[in-house]
TORKEDO-207555 format. One record per atom (N, C-alpha, C, CB): x, y, z; residue in one letter. Coordinates in steps of 0.05 Angstrom, whole numbers, plus 5000, padded with zeros to 4 digits. Glycine has a CB too. Layout:
N
XYZA/...
END
This chain:
350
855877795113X/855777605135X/858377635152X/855577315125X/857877745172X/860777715195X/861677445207X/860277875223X/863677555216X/864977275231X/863577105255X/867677365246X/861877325266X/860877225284X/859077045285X/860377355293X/857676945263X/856876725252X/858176505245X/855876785236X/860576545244X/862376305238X/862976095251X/864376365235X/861075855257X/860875795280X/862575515290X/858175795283X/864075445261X/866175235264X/867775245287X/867975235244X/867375195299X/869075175332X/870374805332X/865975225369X/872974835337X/873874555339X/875174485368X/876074505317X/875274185369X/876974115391X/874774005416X/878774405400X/872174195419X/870374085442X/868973875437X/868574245451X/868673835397X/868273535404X/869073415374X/864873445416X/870173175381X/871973145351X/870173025331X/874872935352X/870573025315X/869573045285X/869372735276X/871973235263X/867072615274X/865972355270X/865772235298X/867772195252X/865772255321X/865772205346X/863172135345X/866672405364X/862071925357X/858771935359X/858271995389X/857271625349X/857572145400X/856972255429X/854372025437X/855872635428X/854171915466X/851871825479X/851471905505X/851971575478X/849171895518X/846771895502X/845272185488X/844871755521X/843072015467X/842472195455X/841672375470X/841272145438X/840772685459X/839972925474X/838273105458X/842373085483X/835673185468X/834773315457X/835473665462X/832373215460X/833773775457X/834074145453X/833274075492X/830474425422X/830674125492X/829174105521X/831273945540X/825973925520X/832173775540X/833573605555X/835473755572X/834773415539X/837673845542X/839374085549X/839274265566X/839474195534X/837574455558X/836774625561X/835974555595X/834974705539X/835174455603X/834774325635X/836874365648X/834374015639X/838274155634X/841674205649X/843374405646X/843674025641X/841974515633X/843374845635X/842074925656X/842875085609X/839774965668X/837975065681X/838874925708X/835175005669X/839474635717X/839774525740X/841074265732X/837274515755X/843974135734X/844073965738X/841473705749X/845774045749X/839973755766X/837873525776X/835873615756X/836673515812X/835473805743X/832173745737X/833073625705X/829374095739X/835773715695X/836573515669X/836773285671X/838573555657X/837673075689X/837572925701X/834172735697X/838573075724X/833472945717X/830372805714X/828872825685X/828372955735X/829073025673X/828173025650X/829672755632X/828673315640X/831472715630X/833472485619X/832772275619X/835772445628X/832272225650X/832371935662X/829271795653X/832871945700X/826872105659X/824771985663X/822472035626X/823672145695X/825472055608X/824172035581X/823472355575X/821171805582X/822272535590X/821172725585X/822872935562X/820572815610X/820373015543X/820573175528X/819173405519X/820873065517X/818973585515X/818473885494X/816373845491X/819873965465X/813573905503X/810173775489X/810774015468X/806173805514X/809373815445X/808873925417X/806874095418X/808273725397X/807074375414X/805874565422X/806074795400X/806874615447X/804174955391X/803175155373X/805275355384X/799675235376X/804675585360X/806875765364X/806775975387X/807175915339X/803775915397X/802676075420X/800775905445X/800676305405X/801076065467X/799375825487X/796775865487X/799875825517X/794875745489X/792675765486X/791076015497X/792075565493X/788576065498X/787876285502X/784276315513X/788776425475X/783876425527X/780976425523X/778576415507X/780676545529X/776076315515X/773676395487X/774076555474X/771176485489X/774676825482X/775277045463X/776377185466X/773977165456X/779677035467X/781977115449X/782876945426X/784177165465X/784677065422X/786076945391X/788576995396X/785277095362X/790176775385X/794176805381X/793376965359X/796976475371X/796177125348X/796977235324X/798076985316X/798877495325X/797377025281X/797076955260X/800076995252X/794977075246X/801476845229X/805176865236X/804777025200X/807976415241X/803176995188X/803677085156X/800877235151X/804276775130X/801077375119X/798577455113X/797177265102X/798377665099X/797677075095X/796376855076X/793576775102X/799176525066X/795176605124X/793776555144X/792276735150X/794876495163X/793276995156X/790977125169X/788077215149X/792277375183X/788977245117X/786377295100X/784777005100X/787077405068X/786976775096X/783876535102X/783376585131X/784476135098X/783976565150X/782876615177X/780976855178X/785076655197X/780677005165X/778477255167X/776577095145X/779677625156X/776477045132X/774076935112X/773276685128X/775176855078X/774176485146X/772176395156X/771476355174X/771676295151X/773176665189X/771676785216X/768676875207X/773477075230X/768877065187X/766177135175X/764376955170X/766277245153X/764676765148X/763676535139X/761576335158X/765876415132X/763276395192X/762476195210X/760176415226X/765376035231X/761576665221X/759676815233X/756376875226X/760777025231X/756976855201X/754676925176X/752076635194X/756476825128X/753676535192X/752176255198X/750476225218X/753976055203X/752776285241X/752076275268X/749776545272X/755076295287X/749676755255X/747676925256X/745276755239X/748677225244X/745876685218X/742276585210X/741476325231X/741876425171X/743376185234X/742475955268X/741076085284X/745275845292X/742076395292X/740676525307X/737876615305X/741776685311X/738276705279X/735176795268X/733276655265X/735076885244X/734176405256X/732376165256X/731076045288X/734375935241X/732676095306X/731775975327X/731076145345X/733475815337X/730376435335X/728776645343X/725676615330X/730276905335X/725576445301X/723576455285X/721476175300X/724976425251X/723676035302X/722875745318X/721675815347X/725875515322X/722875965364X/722376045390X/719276135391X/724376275398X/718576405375X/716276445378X/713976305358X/716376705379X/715376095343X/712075995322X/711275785355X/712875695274X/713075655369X/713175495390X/711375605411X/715675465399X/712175925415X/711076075435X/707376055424X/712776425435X/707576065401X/704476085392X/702375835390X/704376205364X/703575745380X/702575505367X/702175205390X/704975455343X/704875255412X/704375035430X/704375145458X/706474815426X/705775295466X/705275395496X/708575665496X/705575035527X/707875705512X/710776035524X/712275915533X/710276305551X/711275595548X/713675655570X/715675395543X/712775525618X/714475255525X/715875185508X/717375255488X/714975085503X/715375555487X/718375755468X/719975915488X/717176055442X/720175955508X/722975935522X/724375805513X/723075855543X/724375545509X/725875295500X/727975405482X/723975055483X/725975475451X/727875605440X/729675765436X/727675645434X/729175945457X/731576135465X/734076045471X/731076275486X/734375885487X/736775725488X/739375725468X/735875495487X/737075625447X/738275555423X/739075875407X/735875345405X/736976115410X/738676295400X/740776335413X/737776495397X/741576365433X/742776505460X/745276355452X/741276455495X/744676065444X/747775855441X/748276025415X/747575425436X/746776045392X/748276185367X/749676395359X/747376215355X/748076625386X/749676915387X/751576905409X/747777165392X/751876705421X/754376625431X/755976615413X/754476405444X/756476425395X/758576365375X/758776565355X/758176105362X/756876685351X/756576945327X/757777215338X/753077005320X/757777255373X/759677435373X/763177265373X/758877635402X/763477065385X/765477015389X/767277045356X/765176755404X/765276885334X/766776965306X/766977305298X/764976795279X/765977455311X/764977745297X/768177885311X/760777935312X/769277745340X/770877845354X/773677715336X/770177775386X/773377505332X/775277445319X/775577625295X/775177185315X/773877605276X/773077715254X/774678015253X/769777715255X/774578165284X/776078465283X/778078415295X/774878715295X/779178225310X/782478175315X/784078105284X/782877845340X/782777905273X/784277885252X/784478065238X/783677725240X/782478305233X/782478515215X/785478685224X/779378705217X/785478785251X/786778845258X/789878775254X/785678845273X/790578445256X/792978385251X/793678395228X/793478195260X/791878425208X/791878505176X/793878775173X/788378585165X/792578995190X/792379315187X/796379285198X/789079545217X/796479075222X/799179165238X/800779055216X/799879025272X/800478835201X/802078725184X/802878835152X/800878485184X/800579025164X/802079065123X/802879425134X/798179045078X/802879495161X/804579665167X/807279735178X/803579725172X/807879375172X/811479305187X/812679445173X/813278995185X/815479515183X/817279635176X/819579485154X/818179705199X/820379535140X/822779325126X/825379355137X/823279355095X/825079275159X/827279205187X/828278955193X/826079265213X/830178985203X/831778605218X/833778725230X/833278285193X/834478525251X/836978555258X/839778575242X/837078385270X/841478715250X/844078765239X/845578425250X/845579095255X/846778415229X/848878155231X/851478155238X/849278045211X/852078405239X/855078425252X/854278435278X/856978695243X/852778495288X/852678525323X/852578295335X/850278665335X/854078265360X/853678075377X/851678125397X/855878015387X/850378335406X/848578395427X/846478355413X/848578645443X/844078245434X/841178185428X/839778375420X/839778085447X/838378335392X/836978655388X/833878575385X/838378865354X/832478745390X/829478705397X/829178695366X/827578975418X/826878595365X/824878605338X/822078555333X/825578455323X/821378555313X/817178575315X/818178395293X/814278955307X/816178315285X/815677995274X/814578095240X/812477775298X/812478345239X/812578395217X/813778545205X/811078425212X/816178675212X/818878815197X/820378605189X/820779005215X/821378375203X/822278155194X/820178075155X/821477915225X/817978075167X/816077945139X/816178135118X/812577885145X/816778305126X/816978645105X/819178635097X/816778985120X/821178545105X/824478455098X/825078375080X/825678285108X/821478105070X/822777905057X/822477665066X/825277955055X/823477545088X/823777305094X/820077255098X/826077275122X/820276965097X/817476805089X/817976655113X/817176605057X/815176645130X/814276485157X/812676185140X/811476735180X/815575955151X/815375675144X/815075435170X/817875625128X/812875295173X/812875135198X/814574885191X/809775065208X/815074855216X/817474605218X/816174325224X/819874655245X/816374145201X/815473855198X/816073655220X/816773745174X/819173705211X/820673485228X/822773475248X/821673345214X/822673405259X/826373475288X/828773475265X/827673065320X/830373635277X/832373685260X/834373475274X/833274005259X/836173325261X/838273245281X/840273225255X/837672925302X/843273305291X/844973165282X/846672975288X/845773255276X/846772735270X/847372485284X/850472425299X/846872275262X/851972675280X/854872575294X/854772655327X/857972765278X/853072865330X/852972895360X/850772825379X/853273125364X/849272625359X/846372555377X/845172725382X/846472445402X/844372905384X/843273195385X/840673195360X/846173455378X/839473315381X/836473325354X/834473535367X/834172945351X/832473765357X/831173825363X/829973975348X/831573865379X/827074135357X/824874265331X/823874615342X/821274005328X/826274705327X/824474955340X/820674945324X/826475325328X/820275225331X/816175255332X/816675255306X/813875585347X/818175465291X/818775525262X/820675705251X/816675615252X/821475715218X/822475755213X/821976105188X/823175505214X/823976255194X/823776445180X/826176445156X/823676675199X/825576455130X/827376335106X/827076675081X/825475945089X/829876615072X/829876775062X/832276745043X/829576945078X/832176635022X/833976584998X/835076305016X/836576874989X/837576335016X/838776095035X/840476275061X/841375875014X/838776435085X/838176455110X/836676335117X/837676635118X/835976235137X/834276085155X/836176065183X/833475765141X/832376265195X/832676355223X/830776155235X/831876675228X/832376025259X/829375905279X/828676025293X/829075695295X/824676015292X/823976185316X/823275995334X/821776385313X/823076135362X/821675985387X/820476155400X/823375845407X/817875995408X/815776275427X/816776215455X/811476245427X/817776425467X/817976325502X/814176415512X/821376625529X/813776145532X/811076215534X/811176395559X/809075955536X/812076305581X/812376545602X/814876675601X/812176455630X/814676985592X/817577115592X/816877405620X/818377285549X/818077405630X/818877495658X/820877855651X/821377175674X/820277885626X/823178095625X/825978035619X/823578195648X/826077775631X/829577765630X/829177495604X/831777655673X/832777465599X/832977275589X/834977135607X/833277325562X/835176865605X/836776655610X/839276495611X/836176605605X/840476295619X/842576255605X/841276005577X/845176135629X/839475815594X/838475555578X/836375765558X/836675245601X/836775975553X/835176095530X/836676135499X/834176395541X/839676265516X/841676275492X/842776015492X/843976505494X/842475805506X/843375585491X/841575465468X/844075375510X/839175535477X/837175375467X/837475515441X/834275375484X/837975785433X/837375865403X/840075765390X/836876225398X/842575795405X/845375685398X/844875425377X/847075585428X/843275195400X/842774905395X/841374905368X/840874775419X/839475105369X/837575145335X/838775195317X/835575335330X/840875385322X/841975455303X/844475295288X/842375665312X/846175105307X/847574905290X/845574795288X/849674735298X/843874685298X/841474395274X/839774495251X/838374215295X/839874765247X/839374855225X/841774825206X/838575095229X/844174875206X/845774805187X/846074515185X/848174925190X/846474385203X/845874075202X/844373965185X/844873985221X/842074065178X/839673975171X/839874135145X/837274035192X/840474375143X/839774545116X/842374475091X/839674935126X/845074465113X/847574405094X/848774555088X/847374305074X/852074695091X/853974775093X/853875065078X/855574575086X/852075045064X/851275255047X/849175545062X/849475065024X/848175435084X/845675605088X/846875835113X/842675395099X/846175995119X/846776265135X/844476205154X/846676595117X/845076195180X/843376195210X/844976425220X/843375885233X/845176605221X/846076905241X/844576925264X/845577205228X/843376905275X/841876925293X/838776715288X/841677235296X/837676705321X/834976525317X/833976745342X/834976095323X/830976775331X/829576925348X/827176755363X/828677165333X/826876915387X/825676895411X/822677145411X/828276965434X/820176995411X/818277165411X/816577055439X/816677165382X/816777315449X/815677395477X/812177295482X/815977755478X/810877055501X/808777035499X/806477055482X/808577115510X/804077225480X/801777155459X/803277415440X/797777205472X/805877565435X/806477755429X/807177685399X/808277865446X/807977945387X/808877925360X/812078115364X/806278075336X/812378045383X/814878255383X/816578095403X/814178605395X/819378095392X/821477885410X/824877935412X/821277595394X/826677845411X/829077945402X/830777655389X/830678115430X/832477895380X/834877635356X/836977575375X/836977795320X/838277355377X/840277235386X/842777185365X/839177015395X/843877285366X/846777295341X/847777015350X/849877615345X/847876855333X/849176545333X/853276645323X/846776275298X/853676735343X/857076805347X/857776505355X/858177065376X/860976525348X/862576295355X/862876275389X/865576335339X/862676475411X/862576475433X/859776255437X/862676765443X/857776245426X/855676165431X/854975875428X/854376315420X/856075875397X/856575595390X/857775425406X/857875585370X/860575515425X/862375385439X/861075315468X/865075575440X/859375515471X/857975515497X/855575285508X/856675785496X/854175255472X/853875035472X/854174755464X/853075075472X/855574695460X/858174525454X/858374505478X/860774625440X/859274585493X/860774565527X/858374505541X/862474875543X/855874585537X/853674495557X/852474185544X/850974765559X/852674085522X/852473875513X/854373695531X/852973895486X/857373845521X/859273615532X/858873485567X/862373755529X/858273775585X/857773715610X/855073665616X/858673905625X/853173635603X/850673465604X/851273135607X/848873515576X/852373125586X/853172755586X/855572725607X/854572615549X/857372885609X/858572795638X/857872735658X/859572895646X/855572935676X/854272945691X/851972665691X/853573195689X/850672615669X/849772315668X/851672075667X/848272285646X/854272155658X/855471865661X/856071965689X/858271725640X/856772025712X/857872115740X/856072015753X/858472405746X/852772095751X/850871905758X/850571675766X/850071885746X/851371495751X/851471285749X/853071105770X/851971285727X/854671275777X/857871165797X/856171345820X/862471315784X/854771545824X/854371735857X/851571835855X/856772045862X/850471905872X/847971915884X/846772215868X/848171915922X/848272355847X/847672625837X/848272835845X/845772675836X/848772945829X/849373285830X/848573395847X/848473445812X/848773635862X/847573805880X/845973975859X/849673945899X/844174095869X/842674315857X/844674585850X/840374395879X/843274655823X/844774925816X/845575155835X/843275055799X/842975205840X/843075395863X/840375415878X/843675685853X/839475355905X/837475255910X/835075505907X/837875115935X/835675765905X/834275985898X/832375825871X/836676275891X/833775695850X/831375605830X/829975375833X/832175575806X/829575335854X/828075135864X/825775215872X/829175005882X/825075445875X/823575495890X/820275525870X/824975725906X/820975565835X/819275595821X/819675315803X/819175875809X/820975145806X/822274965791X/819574665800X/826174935803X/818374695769X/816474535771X/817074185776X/815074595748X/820174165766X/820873865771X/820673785810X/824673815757X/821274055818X/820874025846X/817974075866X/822774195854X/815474175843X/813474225856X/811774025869X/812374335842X/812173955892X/810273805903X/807473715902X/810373855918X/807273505887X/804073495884X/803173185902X/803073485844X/799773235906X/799573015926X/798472745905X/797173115955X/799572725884X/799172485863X/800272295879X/800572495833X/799472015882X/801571825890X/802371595871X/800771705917X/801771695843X/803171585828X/806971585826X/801771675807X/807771315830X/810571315816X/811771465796X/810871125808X/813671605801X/815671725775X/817771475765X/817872035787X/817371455735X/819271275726X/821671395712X/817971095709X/823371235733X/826571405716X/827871155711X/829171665738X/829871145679X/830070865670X/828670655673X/831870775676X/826170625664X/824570455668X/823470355693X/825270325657X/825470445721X/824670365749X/822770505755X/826570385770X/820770445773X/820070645786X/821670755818X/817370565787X/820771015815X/822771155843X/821071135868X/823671535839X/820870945892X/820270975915X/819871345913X/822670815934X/816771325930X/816171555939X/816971675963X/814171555939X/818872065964X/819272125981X/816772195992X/821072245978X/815672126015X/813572376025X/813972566039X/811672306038X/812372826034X/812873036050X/810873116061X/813973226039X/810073106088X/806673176102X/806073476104X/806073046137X/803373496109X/802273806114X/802273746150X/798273886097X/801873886161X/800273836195X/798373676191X/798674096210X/796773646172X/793673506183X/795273246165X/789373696169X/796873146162X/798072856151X/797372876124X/796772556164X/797173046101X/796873066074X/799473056064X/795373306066X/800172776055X/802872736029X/802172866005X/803572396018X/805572936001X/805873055969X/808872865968X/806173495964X/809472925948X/811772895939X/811972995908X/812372635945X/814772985889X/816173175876X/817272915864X/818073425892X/818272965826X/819772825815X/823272935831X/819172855780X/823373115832X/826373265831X/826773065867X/826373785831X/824573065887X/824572965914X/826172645918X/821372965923X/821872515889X/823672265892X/825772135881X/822672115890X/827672295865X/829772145851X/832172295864X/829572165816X/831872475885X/834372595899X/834572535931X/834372925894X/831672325930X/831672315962X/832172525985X/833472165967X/830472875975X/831073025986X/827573185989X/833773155973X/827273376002X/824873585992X/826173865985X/822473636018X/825473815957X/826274095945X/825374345959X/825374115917X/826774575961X/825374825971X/823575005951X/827475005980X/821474965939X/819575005931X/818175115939X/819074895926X/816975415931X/815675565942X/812875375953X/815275795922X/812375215945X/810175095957X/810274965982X/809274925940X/813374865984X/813574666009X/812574866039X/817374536011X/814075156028X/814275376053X/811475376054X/815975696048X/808975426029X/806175526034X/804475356045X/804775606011X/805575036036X/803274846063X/804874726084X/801274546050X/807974906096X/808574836104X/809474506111X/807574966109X/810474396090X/811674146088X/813574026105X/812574136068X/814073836111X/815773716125X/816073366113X/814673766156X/818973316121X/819372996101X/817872876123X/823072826092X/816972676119X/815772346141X/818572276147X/813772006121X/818572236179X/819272036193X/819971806182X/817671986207X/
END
């Protein structure tokens, strides 16, 4: 284990201090991203939707499966459902034409339906049935690979060299917190291995690049994993898996990192107590506004509630008099530059 895990950093915040207000991972991670949209996330309660290790997917696709356990029950009753959904079929091919005979044609049409709905579902399990086979074949051909622990640079990795390693894919129950710093949050899950424990997180849209509120966000996991696990356990890094992928990279939990976040904690709650006394922060940089959903204009005219108030609506018109307005709008009394404002051409009301 190197130093660079060592993540006792003192001085940024003292030791039994109870920090307010509380803060989640997501919260953070905002105000790393933009002073205003942490802000809004803060004010208006919002949090992290509790969400699977993957985003959802079409009729017929499938997330990867995180272990082999899962994926052999998941193939037995992909089959199982398939088997089924094929005699449903057969049967309502058998039903179709005694109908066709016995009472009229255009009433065994009828039945078809009913096959047509079963070999619907009978290919959809047969497709599953060979994805899962497949993630079977990729998984028991991982490598017995991981990242190196002395490194401080991000090193890529596949998910079943990690499981070939050794370490065991464990889902996470409960928010981790820790109370001396109010701080609490849950990564997707956890990868364990004697007393290591790595958190993972799926980024759902990954773009190529990584972030700054990305390495805080694994930083943040990685003290509330010792928090939570106890003085004893090794977090070296927490990894990041790329969309519906099985392949992601490690983040080395160095003392630079730790401190980094530490310092974005500390200037999170500054920036909310400063609040309080002045009208808010300016925007990070208005370039991220422009995909920044706290600022996307929608034509809801429901109220946003921040501290329990609700925020007077800014409006912003189209030409033909169509209001929108924006949480980031109405709690900054501004119209964010949002790629949308430019596409229906927005303008604030008079």
């Amino acid at each position: 284990m190197s130093n660079n895990s060592d993540a006792n950093v003192v001085g940024l915040m003292p030791d039994g201090e109870i920090h307010e207000p509380s803060l989640g991972v997501f919260v953070l991670t905002e105000f790393v991203y933009c002073p205003r949209a942490g802000l809004c996330a803060h004010e208006t309660g919002r949090e992290e939707e509790e969400e699977e290790d993957s985003p959802p997917l079409s009729f017929f696709s499938f997330n990867p499966l995180l272990s082999i356990p899962e994926i052999d029950a998941a193939l037995q009753r992909a089959i199982g459902d398939m088997t089924w959904y094929v005699a449903g079929a057969a049967l309502s091919a058998i039903v179709a034409v005694l109908l066709s005979i016995f009472v009229n044609r255009f009433v065994g049409f009828a039945g078809v339906f009913g096959l047509l709905w079963f070999l619907t579902f009978a290919a959809q399990r047969g497709i599953q049935a060979f994805q899962l086979n497949q993630q079977r074949k990729l998984a028991l051909e991982g490598k017995h690979r991981e990242p190196n622990p002395n490194l401080s640079d991000v090193q890529d990795i596949h998910w079943w060299d990690l499981i070939q390693a050794g370490f065991e894919s464990q889902p996470v129950q409960d928010q981790m917190i820790d109370s001396e710093l109010s701080f609490s949050g849950k990564p997707h899950r956890y990868l364990r291995r004697g007393n290591v424990v790595i958190p993972v997180w799926r980024m759902r849209n990954y773009d190529g690049r990584l972030y700054s509120q990305n390495f805080i966000r694994m930083a943040a996991y990685c003290h509330l994993v010792q928090k939570s696990f106890g003085a004893g356990v090794e977090r070296p890094y927490g990894i990041i898996l790329f969309g519906h992928s099985l392949d992601g990279v490690a983040i080395p939990f160095t003392r630079q990192r730790h401190a980094d976040f530490l310092e974005a904690l500390r200037s999170a709650r500054e920036v909310i107590a400063e609040s309080k006394q002045s009208p808010g922060p300016a925007p990070a940089d208005p370039a991220l506004c422009a995909h920044c959903p706290t600022g996307k204009p929608i034509a809801d005219e429901t109220q946003h509630i921040a501290n329990g108030i609700p925020l007077p609506v800014i409006h912003a018109e189209t030409q033909t008099g169509k209001c929108f307005h924006s949480l980031c709008g109405d709690r900054f009394r501004w119209l964010p530059p949002h790629e949308d404002v430019g596409r229906k051409d927005l303008r604030l009301s008079s």
